[in-house]
N, C-alpha and C positions, 0 to 999 in steps of 0.2 A: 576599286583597284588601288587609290591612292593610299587606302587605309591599310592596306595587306602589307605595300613597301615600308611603310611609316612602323606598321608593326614587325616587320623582318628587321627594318633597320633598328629596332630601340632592345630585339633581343638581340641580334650582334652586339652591340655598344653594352648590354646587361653582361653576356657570357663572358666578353672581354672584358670587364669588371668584376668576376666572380673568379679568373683564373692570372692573377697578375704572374705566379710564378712561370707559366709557360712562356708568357710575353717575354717577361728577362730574361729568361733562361738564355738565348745564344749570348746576347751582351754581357753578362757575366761569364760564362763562360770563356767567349772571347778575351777577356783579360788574363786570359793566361795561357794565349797566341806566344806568346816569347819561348814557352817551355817544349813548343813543338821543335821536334828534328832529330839528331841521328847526335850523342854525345859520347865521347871519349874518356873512360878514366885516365885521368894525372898519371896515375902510377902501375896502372895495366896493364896487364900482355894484351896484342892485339886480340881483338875479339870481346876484350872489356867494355860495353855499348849501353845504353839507356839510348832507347829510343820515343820520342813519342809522337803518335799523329797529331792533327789538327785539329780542331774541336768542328763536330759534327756529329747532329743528328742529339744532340742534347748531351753527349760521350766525349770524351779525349781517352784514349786505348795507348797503351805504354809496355815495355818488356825490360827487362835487365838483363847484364848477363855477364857472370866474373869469371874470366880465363885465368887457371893457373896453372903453370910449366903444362901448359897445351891442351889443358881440361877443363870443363867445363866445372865448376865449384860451386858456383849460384846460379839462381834465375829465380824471376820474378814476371808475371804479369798483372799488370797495373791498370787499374782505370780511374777517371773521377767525373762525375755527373753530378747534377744538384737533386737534392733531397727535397721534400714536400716542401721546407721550408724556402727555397733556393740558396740553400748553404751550399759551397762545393763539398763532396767527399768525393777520398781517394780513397780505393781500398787496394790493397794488395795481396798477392797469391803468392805467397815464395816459396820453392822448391819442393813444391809437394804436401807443406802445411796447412794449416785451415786460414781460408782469409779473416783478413782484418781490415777492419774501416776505421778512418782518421777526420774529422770533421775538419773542415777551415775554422780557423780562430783570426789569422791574419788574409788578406785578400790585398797586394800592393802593387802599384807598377813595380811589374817585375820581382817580384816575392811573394812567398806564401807558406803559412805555415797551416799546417794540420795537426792535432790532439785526440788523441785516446787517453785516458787517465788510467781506463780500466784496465790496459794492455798488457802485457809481459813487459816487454820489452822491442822495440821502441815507444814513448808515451807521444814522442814529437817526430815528424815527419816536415822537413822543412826544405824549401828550394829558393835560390837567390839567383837573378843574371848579375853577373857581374862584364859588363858592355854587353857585344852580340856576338862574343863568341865564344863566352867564357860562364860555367854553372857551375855552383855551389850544393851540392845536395847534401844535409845534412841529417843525423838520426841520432837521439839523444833522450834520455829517462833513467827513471831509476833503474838499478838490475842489483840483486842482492842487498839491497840496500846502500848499493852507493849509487851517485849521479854521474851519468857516463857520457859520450859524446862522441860521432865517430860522421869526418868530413868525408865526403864525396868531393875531390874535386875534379872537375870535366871539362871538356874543349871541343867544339863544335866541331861536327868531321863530315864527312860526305857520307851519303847514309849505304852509297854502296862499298865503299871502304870499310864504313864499321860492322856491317852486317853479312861480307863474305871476305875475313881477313883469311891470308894468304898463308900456308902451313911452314 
């Protein structure tokens, strides 16, 4: 009997060696616990929201959504999970177009950038805390052949505020 545990226990201790990316996976992930919540564009009509959940279950799940003169203009759903390698990607769905994946390139307390080279346009997919109630999202690459750049900036709001604004 003693022999059966000894062998149960050395293929545990094997399989957890053979799969380190499952292991890190939430702890990675986790570091990017700052970007969950309910965000405010700077310069939006109410209803301008980036929201995103918590990370779980190996996922962080995200939506966008640009109001203008009381319309709905954009949307986006978002997610980012780790890849075989445990890199984070984000991929995004916007308005009906075909997704697109963005690998991590940076991974910082409280920053992070993502790279597609291949892309249209965005090549960079980038987000900053700027303290705890303030986000930088930023979108930036080539397009025509010039180098372009265009900030998101956002303010931490109550998630029921930003996701049934008042007409």
């Amino acid at each position: 009997m003693k022999r059966i545990k000894r062998s149960a226990a050395s293929l545990g201790l094997t399989l957890a060696c053979l799969c380190p990316t499952a292991m890190a996976e939430p702890a990675d992930l986790q570091r990017l616990s700052w970007l969950a919540g309910c965000w405010a564009q700077g310069a939006g009509e109410p209803g301008s929201v980036e929201h995103w959940l918590p990370p779980a279950g190996g996922l962080m799940l995200g939506l966008s959504r640009i109001v203008r003169q009381g319309r709905t203009i954009e949307y986006e759903f978002l997610s980012i999970h780790l890849d075989a390698e445990g890199r984070a990607v984000y991929t995004a769905r916007p308005s009906g177009q075909p997704a697109a994946s963005f690998t991590a390139t940076t991974l910082d307390e409280g920053a992070v950038s993502f790279e597609n080279p291949a892309h249209d346009f965005p090549q960079r997919i980038s987000y900053r805390a700027e303290g705890a109630d303030a986000l930088l999202a930023r979108i930036e690459g080539r397009l025509k052949g010039v180098e372009r750049q265009r900030d998101f900036p956002m303010r931490r709001v109550s998630c029921d505020q930003a996701l049934a604004p008042r007409p």
